[in-house]
DOMI-300333 format. One line per 3 residues: number of its first residue (from 1); their letters; for each residue x, y, z of C-alpha. Coordinates in steps of 0.001 Angstrom, whole numbers. Example, Ala and Ser with C-alpha at 12.3 -4.5 7.8 and 13.67 -1.06 7.14 Angstrom:
1> AS> 12300/-4500/7800 ~ 13670/-1060/7140
This chain:
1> XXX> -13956/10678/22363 ~ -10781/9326/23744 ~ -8988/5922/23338
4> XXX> -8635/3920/26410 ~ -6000/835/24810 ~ -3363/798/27433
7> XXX> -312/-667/25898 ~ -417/-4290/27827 ~ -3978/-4393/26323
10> XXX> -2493/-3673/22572 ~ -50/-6483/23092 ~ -2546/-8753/24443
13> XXX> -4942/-8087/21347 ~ -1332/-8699/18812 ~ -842/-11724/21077
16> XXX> -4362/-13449/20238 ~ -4424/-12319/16579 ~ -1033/-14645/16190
19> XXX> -2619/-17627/18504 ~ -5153/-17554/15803 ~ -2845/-17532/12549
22> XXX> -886/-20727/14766 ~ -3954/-22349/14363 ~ -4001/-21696/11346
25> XXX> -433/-22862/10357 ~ -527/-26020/12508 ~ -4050/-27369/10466
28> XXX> -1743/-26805/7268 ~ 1607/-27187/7694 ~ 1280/-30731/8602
31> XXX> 2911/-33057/6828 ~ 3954/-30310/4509 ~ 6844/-30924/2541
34> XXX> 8864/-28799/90 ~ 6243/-28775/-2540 ~ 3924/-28003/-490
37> XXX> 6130/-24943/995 ~ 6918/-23647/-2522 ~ 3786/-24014/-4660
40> XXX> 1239/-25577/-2532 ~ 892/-28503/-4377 ~ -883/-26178/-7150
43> XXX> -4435/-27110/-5390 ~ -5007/-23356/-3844 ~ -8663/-22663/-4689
46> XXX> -8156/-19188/-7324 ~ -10955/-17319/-5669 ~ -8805/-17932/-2406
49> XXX> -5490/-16722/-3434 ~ -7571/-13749/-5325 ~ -8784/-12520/-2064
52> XXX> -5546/-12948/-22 ~ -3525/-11526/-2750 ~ -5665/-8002/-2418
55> XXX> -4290/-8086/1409 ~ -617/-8726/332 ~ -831/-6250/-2231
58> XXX> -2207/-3467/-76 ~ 289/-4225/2896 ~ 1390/-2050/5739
61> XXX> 2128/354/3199 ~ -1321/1309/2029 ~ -2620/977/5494
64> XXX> -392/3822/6971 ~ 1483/5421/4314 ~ -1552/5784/1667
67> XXX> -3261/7675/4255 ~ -835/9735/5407 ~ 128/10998/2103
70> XXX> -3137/11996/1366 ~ -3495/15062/3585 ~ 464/15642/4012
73> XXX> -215/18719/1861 ~ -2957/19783/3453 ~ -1391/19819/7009
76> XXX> 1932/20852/6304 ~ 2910/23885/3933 ~ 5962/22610/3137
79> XXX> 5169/19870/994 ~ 2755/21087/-1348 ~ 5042/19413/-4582
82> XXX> 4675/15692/-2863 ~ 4253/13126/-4844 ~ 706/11061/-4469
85> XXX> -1034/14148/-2820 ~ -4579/14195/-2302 ~ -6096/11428/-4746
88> XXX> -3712/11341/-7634 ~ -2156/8274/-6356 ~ -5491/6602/-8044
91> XXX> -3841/7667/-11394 ~ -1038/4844/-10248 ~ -3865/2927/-9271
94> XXX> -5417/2676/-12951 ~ -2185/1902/-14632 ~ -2038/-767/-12360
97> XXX> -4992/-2267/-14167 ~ -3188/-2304/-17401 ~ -353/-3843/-16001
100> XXX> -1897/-7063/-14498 ~ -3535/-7374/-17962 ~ -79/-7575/-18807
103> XXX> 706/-10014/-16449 ~ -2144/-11946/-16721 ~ -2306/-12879/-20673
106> XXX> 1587/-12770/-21023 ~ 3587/-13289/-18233 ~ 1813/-16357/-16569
109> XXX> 1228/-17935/-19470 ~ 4806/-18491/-19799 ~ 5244/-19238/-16287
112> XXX> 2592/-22006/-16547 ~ 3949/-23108/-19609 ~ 7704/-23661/-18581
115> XXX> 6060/-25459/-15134 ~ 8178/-22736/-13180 ~ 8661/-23145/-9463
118> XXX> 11009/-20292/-9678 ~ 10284/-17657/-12383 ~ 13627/-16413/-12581
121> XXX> 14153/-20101/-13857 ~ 13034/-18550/-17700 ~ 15962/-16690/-17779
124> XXX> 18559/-19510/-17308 ~ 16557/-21079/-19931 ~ 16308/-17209/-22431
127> XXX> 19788/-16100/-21702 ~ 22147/-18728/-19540 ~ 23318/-19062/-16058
130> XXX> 24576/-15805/-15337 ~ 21694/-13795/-16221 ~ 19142/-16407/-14331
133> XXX> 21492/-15665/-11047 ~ 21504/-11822/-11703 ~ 17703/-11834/-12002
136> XXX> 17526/-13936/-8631 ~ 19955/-11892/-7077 ~ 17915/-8742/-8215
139> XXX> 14582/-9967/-6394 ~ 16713/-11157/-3370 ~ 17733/-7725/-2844
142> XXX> 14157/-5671/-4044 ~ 12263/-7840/-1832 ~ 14227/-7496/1286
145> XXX> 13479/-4147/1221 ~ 10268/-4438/356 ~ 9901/-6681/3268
148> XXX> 11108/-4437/5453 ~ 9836/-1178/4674 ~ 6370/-2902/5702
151> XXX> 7661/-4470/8522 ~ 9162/-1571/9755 ~ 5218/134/10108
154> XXX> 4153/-2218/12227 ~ 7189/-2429/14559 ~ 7248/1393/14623
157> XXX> 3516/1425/15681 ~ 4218/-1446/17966 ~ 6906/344/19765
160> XXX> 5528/3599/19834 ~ 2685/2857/21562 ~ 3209/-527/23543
163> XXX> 7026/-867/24143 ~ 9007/2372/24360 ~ 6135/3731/27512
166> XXX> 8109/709/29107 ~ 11600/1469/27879 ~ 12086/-1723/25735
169> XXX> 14429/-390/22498 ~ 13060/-379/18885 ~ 15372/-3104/17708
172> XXX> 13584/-5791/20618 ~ 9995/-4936/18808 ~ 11657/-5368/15600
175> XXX> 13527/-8839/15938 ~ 9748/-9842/18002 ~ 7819/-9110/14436
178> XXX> 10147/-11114/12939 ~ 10415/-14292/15072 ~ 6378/-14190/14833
181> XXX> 6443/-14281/10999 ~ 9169/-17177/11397 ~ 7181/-19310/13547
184> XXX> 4107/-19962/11391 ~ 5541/-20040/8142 ~ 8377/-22044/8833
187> XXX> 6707/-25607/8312 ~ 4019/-24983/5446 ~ 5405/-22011/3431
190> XXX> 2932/-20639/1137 ~ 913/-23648/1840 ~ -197/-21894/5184
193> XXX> -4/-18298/3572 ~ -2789/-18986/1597 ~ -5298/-19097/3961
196> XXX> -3313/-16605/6730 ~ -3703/-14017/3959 ~ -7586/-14568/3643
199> XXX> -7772/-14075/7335 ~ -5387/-11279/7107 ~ -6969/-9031/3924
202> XXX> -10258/-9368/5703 ~ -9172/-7988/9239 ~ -7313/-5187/7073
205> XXX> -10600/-4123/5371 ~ -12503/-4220/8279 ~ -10587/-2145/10099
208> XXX> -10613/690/7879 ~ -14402/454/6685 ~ -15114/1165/10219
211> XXX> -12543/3763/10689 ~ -14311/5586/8056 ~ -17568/4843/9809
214> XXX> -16396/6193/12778 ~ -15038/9094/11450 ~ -17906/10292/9278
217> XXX> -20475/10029/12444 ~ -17612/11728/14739 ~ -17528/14655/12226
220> XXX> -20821/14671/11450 ~ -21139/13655/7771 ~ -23805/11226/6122
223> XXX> -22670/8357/3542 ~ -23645/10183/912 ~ -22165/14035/1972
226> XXX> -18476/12307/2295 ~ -17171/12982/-696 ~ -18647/16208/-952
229> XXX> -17244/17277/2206 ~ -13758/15774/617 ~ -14074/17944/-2332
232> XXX> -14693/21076/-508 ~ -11739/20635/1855 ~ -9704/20860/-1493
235> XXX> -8782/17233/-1254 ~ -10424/14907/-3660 ~ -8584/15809/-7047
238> XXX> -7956/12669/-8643 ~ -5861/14117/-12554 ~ -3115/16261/-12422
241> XXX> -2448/17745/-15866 ~ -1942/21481/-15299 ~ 1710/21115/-13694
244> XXX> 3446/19603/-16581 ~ 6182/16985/-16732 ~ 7831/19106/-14382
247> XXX> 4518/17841/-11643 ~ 5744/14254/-9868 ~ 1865/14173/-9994
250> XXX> 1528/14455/-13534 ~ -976/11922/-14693 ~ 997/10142/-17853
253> XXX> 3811/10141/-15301 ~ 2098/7920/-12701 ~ -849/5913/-14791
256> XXX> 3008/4740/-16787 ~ 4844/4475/-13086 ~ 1530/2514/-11691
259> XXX> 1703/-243/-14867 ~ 5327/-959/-15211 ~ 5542/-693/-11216
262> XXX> 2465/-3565/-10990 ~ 4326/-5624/-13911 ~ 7645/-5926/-12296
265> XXX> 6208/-5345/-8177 ~ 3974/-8989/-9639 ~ 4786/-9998/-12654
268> XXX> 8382/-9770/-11831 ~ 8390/-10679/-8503 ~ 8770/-14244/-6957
271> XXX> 6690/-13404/-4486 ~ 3368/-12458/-5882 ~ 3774/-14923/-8970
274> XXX> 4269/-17985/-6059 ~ 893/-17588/-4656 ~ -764/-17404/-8270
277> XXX> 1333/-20666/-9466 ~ -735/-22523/-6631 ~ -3719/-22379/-8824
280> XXX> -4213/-25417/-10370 ~ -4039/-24527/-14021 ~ -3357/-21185/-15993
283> XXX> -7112/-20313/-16473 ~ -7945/-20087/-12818 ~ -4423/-18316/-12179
286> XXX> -5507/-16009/-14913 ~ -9153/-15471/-13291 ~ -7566/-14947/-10074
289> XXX> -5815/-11971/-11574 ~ -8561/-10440/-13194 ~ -10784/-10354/-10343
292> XXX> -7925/-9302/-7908 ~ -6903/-6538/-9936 ~ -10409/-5041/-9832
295> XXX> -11333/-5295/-6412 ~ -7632/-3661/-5586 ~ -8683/-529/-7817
298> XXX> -11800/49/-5002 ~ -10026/-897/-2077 ~ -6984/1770/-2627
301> XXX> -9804/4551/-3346 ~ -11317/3307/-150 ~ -7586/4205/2008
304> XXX> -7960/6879/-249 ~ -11198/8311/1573 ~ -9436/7257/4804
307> XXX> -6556/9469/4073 ~ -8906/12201/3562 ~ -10987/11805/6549
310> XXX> -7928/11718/8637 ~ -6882/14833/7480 ~ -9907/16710/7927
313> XXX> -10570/15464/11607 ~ -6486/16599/12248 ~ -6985/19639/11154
316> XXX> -10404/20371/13150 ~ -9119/18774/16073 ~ -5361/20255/16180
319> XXX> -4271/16561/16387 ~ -202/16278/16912 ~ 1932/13559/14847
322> XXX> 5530/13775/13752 ~ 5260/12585/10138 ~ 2193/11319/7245
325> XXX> 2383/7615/8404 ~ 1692/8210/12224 ~ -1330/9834/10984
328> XXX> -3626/6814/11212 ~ -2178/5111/14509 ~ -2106/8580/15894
331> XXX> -5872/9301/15800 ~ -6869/5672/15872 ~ -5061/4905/19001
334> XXX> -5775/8371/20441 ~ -8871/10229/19211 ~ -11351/7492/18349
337> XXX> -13303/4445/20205 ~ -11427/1726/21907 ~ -13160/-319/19435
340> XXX> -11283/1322/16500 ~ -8198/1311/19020 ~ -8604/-2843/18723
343> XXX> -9908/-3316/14846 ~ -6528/-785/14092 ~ -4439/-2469/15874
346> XXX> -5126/-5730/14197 ~ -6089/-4256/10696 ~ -2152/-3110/10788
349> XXX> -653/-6370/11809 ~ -2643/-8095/9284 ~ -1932/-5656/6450
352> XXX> 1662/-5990/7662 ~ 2290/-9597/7619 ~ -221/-10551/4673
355> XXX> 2790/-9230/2112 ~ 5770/-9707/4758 ~ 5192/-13713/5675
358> XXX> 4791/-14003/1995 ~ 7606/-12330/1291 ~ 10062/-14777/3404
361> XXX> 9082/-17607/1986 ~ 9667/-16304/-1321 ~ 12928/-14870/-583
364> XXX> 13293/-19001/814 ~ 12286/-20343/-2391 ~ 14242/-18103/-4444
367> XXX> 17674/-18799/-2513 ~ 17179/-22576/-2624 ~ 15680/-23071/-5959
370> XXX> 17773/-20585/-7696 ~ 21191/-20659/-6042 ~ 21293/-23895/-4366
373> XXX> 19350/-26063/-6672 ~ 16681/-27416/-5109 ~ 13740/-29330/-6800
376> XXX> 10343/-28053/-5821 ~ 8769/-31743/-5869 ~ 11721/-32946/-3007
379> XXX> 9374/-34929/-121 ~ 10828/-34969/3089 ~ 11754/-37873/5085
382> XXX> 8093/-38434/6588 ~ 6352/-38730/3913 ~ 8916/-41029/1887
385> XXX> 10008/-43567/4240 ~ 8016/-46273/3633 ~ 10126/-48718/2087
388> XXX> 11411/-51568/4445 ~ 13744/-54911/3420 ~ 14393/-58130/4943
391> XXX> 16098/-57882/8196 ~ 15496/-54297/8843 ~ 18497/-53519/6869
394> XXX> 17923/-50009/4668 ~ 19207/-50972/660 ~ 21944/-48019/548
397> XXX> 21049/-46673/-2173 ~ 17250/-45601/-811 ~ 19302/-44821/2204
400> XXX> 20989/-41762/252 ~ 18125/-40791/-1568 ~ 16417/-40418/1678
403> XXX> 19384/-38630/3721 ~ 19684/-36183/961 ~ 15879/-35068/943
406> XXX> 16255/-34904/4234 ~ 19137/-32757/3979 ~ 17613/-30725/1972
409> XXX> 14433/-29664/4473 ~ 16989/-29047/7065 ~ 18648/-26612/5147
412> XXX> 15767/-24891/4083 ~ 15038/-24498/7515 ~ 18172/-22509/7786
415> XXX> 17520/-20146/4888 ~ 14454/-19131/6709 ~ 15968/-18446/9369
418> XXX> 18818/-16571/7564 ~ 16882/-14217/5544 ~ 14641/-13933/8864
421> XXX> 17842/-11793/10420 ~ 18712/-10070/7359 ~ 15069/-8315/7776
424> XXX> 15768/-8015/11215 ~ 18906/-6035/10310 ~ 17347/-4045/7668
427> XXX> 14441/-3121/9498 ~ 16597/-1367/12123 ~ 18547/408/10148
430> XXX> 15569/1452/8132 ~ 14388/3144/11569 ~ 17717/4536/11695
433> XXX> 17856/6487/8426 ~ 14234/6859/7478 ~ 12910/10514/7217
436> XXX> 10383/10410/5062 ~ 6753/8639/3717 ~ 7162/4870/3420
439> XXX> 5294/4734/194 ~ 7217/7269/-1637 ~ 10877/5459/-600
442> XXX> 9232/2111/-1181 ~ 8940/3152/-5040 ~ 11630/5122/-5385
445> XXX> 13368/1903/-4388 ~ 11722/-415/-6202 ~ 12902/2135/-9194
448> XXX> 16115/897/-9027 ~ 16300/-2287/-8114 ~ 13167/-3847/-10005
451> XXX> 14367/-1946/-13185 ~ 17282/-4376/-14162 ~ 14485/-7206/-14090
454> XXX> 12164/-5229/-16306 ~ 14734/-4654/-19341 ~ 15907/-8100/-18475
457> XXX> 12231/-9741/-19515 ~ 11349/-7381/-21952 ~ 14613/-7990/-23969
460> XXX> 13605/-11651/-23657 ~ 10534/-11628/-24453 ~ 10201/-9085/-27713
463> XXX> 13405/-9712/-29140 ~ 15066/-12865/-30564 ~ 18512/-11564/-30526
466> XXX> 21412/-13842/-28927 ~ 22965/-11948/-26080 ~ 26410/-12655/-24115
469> XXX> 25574/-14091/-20944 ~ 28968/-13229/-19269 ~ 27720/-9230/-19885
472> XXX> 24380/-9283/-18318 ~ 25358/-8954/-14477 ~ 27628/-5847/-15676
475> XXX> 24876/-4522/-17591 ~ 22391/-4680/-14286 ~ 24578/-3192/-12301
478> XXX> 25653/-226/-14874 ~ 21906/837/-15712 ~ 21100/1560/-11295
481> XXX> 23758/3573/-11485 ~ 23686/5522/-14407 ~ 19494/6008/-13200
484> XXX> 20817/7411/-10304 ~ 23648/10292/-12272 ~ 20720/11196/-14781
487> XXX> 17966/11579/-11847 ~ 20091/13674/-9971 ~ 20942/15845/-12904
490> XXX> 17833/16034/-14680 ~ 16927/19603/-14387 ~ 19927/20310/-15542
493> XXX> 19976/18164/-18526 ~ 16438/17475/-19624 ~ 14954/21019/-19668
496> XXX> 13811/21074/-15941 ~ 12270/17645/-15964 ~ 11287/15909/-12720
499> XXX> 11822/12207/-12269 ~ 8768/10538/-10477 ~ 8223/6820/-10079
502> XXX> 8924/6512/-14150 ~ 12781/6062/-12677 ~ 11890/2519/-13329
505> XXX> 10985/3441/-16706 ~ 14130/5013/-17403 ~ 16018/1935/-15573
508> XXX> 14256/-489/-17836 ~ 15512/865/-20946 ~ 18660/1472/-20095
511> XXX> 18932/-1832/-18997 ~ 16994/-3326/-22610 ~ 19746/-947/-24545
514> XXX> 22731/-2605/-22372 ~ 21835/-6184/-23254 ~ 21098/-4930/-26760
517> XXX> 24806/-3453/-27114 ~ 25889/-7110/-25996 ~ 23616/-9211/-28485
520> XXX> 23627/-10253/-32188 ~ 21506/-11054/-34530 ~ 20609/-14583/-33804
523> XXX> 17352/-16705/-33805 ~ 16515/-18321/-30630 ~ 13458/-19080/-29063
526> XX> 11817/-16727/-26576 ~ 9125/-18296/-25082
């Protein structure tokens, strides 16, 4: 069964998916002002955010990489010690689950408790001024990357298949994604991202439910023989406990990865905590975790299956890629039904943008909040000028109130666009340098630059101790790098031990230790 998508057809399908989320943006980024762009005016329905949050959570990432991974053993020799082979990346899945616990009954308490726009703001507030900017900084820089390791997926894909048959360069697709994402989150913010991301997760689930479909009746396998079939091909073991600490799929290693990587990848991270401080109060935010959380833990085992299906039909059907994340596209775009062709095609821009448009806006709110000092409440000029004196003449006074809110939408509009070229940038040189899975550099990453924020809240929040402010940037910048000279010695040193994703683990405390070595004993209040 052969794909017939011809690349003008791809980019006509990519064209009416983003008509659609314009729609979608126009209807609510009217009159939207800079509360409404930060925090959506904390009216977002919690069953609504729930739902989109599964989409932004999953990503690009899980809808290519998580695949690939899962048969990158079983297709090439070489890798037979990857990390997340097979299933075991549902061991990272299930700590997750302990770490939105986390999240939910101590982190966004205190969120909703200090009326945080910005949640970096609790540090200013724990610690002082130069620890709040460090932590800002910290996220700035995490989810950039973040941002454009998933962007990258779908600009690869887009090029790939649609653009390089007609000789347009990579960096062309890649600036296109990113002027796309600019246009319809540029008025309402996470207003409009909302209800984009419930459009988004459910195109993303679609598309791979019927993947599956497709792929069992191609292959000849009932609902219920699936997973049998799975097991046979050697390909459905979920625990790894034979291979010691030395295994980077060892289960303590990655259930402890998966819930400190959830607590600072959502807990931590502007991003993900923004769309959950648009729930009205702390109970609904707190239901909206709960139920999110769960549904995630079935919807990863589902790109699980994928991953395993994929393999299989590769394997039976000699099918050619160059690395684990072409996998998907490859035999979607290829192998299957010009109906999977479309559904894939849109499944991976909306898994791509539900965590990337979110992810600008954040990295927006986070600049002006945190380093230029914006208030979240500031209305902009429409919505404020409705005061009028005698004679037409504006009282001065109102006059500079209103110039200066005014001012301050303008240059928010130029922070979007800013950190809407520093993705650009990254994303190309991402393409440049990148040789291997997206989901294993993607956490590797996240290892060191989300580990500084970890030991930064946990010092805050289970000790009382007085630290010096003036220390903490040093400290978060010493802890990365000493990670980085005890990972790359660690055979060595530790008795042939392995770093996996736990690098954040290590991170974290050497972070805690460093702000520890600059405190005193000294009562202050942590919450």
């Amino acid at each position: 069964m052969q794909n017939v998508l011809s690349p003008a057809l791809i980019l006509s399908i990519v064209a009416a998916y983003f008509f659609l989320l314009l729609l979608i943006a126009f209807r609510t980024g009217k009159n939207a002002d800079n509360k409404d762009f930060f925090v959506a005016n904390k009216q977002a329905p919690w069953y609504l955010v729930a739902y989109g949050m599964i989409g932004a959570s999953l990503s690009g990432v899980t809808f290519i990489s998580v695949p690939g991974m899962v048969g990158a053993a079983y297709l090439n020799s070489e890798v037979n010690n990857a990390a997340n082979m097979q299933f075991s990346y549902m061991q990272m899945v299930l700590g997750y689950l302990v770490g939105y616990t986390v999240i939910a009954t101590v982190l966004l308490p205190l969120y909703y408790r200090l009326n945080l726009t910005s949640i970096y703001s609790y540090l200013e507030q724990r610690f002082g001024v130069a620890s709040y900017k460090t932590g800002a900084a910290f996220f700035l820089l995490s989810r950039i990357i973040g941002a454009a390791f998933r962007l990258y997926l779908v600009a690869m894909v887009l090029f790939i298949f649609v653009f390089e048959p007609w000789g347009i360069p990579f960096w062309v697709v890649s600036l296109l994604t990113i002027v796309l994402i600019w246009i319809y989150t540029f008025k309402g913010g996470i207003k409009t991202i909302v209800w984009t991301d419930t459009l988004q997760t459910t195109f993303m689930l679609v598309a791979v439910i019927m993947t599956i479909v497709e792929l069992s009746d191609v292959m000849g396998l009932t609902f219920g023989s699936v997973w049998q079939n799975v097991n046979a091909e050697g390909l459905g073991q979920v625990f790894f406990f034979e291979g010691g600490w030395s295994d980077p799929n060892n289960f303590f290693k990655q259930f402890l990865a998966g819930m400190f990587i959830s607590i600072v990848m959502t807990g931590l991270d502007q991003d993900m905590m923004q769309k959950n401080l648009t729930c009205r109060n702390i109970k609904d935010a707190q239901k909206n975790m709960f139920s999110f959380s769960v549904v995630l833990v079935f919807a990863n085992f589902v790109f699980l299956m994928l991953g395993a299906l994929l393999a299989i039909y590769a394997m039976q059907n000699s099918v050619d890629f160059s690395r684990s994340d072409n996998l998907y596209p490859t035999i979607a775009l290829q192998h299957l039904s010009w109906q999977i062709g479309v559904v894939f095609i849109i499944g991976l821009v909306a898994a791509a943008y539900s965590s990337a448009d979110s992810a600008l806006t954040a990295l927006t709110t986070s600049f002006c909040i945190d380093f230029l000092g914006f208030k979240s409440d500031s209305k902009t000029a429409d919505t404020e000028i409705k005061k009028t004196v005698e004679d037409d003449v504006l009282d001065s006074q109102y006059y500079t109130q209103h110039k200066e809110k005014t001012d301050s939408v303008n240059t928010r509009y130029w922070v979007h666009i800013g950190f809407s070229f520093i993705l650009f940038l990254v994303i190309v040189a991402f393409w440049l340098i990148n040789d291997q899975s997206v989901i294993n550099a993607l956490f590797k990453f996240a290892g060191y630059t989300y580990g500084p924020l970890l030991g930064l809240y946990a010092f805050g929040l289970f000790t009382k101790r007085k630290v010096k402010d003036t220390a903490i940037p040093f400290v978060c910048l010493l802890a990365p790098v000493l990670t980085y000279i005890i990972n790359y010695n660690s055979e060595a040193i530790l008795w042939g031990y392995k770093f996996g994703f736990e690098l954040l683990l290590l991170n974290g405390l050497l972070t805690f230790l460093g702000i520890w070595a600059c405190s005193r004993k000294h009562l202050v209040d942590a919450s």
